[in-house]
C-alpha positions as CSV (number, residue, x, y, z in Angstrom):
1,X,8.1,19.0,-1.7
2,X,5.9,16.0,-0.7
3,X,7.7,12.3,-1.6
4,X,6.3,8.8,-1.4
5,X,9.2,6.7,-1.9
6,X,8.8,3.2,-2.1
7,X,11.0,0.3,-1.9
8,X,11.5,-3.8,-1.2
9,X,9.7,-4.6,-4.8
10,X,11.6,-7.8,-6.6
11,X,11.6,-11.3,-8.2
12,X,10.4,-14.3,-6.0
13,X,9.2,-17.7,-6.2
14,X,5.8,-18.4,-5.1
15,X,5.0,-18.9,-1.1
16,X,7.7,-16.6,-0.8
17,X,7.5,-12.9,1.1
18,X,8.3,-9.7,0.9
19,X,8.2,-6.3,2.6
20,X,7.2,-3.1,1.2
21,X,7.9,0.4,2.8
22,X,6.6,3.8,1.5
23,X,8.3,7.0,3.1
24,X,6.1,9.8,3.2
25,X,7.7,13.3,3.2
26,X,6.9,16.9,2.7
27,X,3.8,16.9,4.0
28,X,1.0,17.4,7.3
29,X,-2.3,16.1,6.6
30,X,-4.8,19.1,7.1
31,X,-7.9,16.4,7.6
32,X,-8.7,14.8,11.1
33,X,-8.9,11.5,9.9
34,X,-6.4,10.2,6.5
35,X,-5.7,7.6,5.3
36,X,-2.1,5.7,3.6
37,X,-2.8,3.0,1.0
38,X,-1.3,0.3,-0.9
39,X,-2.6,-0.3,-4.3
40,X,-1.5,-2.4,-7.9
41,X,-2.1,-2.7,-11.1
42,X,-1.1,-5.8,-13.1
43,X,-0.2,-5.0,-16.7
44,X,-3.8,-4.8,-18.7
45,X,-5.9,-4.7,-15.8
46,X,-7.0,-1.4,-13.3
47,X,-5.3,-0.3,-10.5
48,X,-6.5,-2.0,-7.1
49,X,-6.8,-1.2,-3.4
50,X,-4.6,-3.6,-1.5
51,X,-4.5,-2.5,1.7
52,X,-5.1,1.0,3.9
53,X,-4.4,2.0,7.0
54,X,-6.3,4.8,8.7
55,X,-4.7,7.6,11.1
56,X,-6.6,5.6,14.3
57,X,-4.6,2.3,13.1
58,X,-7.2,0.8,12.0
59,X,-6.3,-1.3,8.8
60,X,-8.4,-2.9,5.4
61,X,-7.9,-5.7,2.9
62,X,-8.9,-6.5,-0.3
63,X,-10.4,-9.5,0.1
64,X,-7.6,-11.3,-2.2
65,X,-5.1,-11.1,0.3
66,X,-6.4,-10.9,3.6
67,X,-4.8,-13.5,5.3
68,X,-1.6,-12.9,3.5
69,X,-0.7,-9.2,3.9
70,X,-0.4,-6.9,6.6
71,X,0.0,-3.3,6.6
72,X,1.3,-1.5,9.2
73,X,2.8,1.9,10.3
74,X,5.3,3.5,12.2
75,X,4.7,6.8,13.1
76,X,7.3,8.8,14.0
77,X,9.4,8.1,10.8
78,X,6.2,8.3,9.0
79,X,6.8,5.2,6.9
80,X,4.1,2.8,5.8
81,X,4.6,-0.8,4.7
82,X,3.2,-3.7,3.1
83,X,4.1,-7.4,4.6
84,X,3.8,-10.0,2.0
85,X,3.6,-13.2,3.1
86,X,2.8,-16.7,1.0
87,X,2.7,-14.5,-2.1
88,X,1.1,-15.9,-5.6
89,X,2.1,-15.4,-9.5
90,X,-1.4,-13.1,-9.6
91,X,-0.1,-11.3,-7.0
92,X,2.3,-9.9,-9.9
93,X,2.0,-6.2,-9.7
94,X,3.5,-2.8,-10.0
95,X,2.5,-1.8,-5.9
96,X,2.0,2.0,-5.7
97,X,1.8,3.8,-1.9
98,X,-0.7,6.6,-1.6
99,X,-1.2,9.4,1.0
100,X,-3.4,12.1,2.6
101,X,-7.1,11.0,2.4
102,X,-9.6,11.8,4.0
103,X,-12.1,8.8,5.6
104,X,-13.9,8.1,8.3
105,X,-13.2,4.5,8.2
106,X,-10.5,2.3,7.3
107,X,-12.6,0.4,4.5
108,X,-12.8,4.1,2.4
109,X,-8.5,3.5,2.2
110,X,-8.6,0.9,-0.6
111,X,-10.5,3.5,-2.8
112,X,-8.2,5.0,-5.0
113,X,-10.0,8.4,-5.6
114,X,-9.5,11.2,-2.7
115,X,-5.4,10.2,-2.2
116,X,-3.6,13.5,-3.0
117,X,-0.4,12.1,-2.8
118,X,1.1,8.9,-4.9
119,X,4.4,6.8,-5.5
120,X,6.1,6.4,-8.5
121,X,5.6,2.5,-7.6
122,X,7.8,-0.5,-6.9
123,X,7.5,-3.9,-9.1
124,X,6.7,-7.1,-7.7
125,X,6.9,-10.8,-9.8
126,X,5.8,-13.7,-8.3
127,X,6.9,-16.7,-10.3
128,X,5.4,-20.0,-9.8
């Protein structure tokens, strides 16, 4: 059974941080080249790529927080997070993980169609 768990979503003050982490389970990735993602959708408006990290390591922003978060991975526990640094009220957001797609570069991670694996999502509010 394939799980995406996420966690580290919460209340905090703007200029604060926080960490996101995804745990991915259940599942090999058949393609040669996948992708993990971090995407959110703020209540009335569409989901949004945030930021992907490809199998090779190499790693895309949208280009409202570049500068601000970084997504990483660690392999062996096969866990992907989010940092969040110098966060804004617009980054207010339910953050969903996303697994298993296939792309030849890191830029194809923040599209949302081709993921065949999602969270159930972790809230984040950023008050001012």
């Amino acid at each position: 059974q394939v799980q995406l768990v996420e966690s580290g979503g919460g209340s905090v003050q703007a200029g604060g941080s926080l960490r996101l982490s995804c745990a991915a389970s259940g599942y090999t990735s058949s393609y040669r080249s996948y992708c993990m993602g971090w995407f959110r959708q703020a209540p009335g408006k569409e989901r949004e790529g945030v930021a992907g990290i490809l199998s090779d390591g190499s790693t895309s922003y949208a280009d409202s927080v570049k500068g601000r978060f970084t997504i990483s991975k660690d392999n062996v526990k096969n866990i992907v997070y989010l940092q969040m640094n110098s966060l804004k009220p617009e980054d207010t957001a339910m953050y969903y993980c996303a697994a298993d797609r296939a792309a030849p570069w890191s830029s194809w991670c923040l599209l949302e169609s081709g993921y065949n694996y999602w969270g159930q999502g972790t809230q984040v509010t950023v008050s001012s």
